[in-house]
C-alpha positions in Angstrom: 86.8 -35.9 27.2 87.2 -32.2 26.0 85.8 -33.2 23.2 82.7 -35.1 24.3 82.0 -32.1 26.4 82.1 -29.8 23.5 79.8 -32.1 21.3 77.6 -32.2 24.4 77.4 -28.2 24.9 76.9 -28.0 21.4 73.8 -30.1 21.7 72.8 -28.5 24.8 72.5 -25.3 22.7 71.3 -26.9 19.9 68.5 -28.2 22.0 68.0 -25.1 23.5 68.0 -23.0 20.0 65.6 -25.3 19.1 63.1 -24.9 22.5 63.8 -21.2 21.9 62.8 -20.9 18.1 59.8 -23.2 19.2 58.7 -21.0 22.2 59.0 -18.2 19.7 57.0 -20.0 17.4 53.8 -20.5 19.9 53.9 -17.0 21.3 53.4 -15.4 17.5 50.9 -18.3 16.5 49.5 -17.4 20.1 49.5 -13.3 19.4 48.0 -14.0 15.6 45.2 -16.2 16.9 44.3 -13.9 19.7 43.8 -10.8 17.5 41.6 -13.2 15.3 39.8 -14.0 17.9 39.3 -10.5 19.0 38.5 -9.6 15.4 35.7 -12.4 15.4 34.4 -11.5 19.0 34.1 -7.6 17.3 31.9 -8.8 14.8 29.1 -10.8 16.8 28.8 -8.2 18.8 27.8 -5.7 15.9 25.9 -8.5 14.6 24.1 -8.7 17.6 23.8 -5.1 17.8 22.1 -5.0 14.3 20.1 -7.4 15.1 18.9 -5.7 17.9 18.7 -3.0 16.4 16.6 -4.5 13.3 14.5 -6.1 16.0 13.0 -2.1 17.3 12.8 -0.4 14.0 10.7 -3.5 13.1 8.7 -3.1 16.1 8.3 0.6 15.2 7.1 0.1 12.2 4.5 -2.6 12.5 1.9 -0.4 14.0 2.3 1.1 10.9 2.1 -1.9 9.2 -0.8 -3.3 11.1 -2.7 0.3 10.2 -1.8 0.0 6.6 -3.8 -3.2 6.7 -6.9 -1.6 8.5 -7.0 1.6 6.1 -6.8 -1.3 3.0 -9.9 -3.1 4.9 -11.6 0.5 4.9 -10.9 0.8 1.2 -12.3 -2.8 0.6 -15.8 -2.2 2.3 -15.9 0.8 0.9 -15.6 -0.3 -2.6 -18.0 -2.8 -1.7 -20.4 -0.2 -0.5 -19.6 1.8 -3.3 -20.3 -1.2 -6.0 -23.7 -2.4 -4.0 -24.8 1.1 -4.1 -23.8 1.6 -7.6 -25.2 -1.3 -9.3 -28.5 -0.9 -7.9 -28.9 3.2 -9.1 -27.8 1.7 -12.6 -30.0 -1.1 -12.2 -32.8 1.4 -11.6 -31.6 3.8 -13.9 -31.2 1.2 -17.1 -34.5 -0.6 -16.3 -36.4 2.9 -16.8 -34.4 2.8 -20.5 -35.1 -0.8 -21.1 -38.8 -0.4 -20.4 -39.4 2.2 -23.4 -39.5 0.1 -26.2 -37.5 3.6 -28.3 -34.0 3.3 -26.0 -34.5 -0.6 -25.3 -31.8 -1.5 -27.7 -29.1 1.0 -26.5 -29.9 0.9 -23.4 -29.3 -2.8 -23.2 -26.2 -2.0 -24.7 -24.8 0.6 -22.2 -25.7 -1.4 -19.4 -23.6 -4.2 -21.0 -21.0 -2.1 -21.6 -21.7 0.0 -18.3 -21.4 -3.4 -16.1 -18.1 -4.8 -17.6 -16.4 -1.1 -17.1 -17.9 -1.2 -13.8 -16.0 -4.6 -12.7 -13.2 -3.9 -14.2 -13.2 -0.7 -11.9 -14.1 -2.3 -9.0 -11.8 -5.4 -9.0 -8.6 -2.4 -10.2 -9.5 -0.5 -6.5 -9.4 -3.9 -4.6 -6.3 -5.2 -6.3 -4.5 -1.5 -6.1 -5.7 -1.3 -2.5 -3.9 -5.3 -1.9 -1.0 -4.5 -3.9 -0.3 -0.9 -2.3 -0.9 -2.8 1.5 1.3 -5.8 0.8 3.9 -3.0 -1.0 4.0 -0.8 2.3 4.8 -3.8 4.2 7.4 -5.4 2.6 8.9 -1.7 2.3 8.2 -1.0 6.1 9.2 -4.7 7.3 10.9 -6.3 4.6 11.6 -10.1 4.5 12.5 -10.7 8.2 16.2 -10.9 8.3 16.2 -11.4 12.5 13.6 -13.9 12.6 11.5 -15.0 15.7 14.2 -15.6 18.4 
C-alpha cells in the first residue's frame, strides 16, 4: 500500500509538473504574442498617421497644382496668339518680297525656311509648357500613394 501511494504521489507531481511547465508555457506564448500584437497595433497607427498626413500636404499642394495648370493654359493661348499674330506680319511681310520679281526667289526661300523654324518653335513652347505642368504635378502630388478613401 506504501508503495501504491508513493507511485500515486509521484504521478500526482508528475501531473502537476506537467500542468505547471504547461501553464508556464501559455503565459510566455501569451506575453510574446501580446507584444507582437502591440508592435503591429504601433504600426497602423503610424500608417494611418502617414496617411493622414499624405492626405493634407496633398491637399496643400493641389491648389498649386490646379494653378500650375491655369498658368500652362495662359502659356498655350498665348503662343497661340503669338503664332496667329506672327504668321500673318510674315505673311504680309514675305508677300511684299514675293511680289518683286528681284527678291521672289529668296524670299520664297526664307519664308520656307522662316515657316518650318517657326513651327518647330511653336510646337517646342507648347510641348515645354505640357511637359513643365505635368513635371510640377507629379513633383507636387506624385503618384497617389493614399488613394480616394
Amino acid at each position: 500500500m506504501l508503495r501504491t501511494d508513493l507511485i500515486l504521489a509521484l504521478l500526482a507531481l508528475g501531473a502537476a509538473t506537467g500542468v505547471t511547465a504547461l501553464t508556464l508555457n501559455l503565459y510566455i506564448r501569451w506575453q510574446t504574442l501580446s507584444a507582437h500584437a502591440r508592435t503591429v497595433r504601433n504600426r497602423l497607427v503610424r500608417t494611418e498617421a502617414w496617411r493622414a498626413e499624405a492626405r493634407r500636404i496633398r491637399a496643400w499642394r493641389q491648389p498649386v497644382a490646379d494653378a500650375t495648370d491655369a498658368v500652362n493654359d495662359v502659356v498655350q493661348i498665348g503662343a497661340s496668339l503669338a503664332r496667329v499674330g506672327h504668321g500673318a506680319l510674315a505673311s504680309v511681310s514675305f508677300g511684299v518680297f514675293n511680289r518683286i520679281p528681284r527678291t521672289r526667289a529668296r524670299s520664297q526661300q526664307l519664308q520656307e525656311a522662316h515657316d518650318t523654324l517657326s513651327q518647330s518653335l511653336y510646337r517646342a513652347i507648347e510641348t515645354a509648357g505640357e511637359g513643365f505642368t505635368e513635371t510640377t504635378r507629379k513633383s507636387l502630388l506624385g503618384e497617389d500613394p493614399v488613394g480616394n478613401e
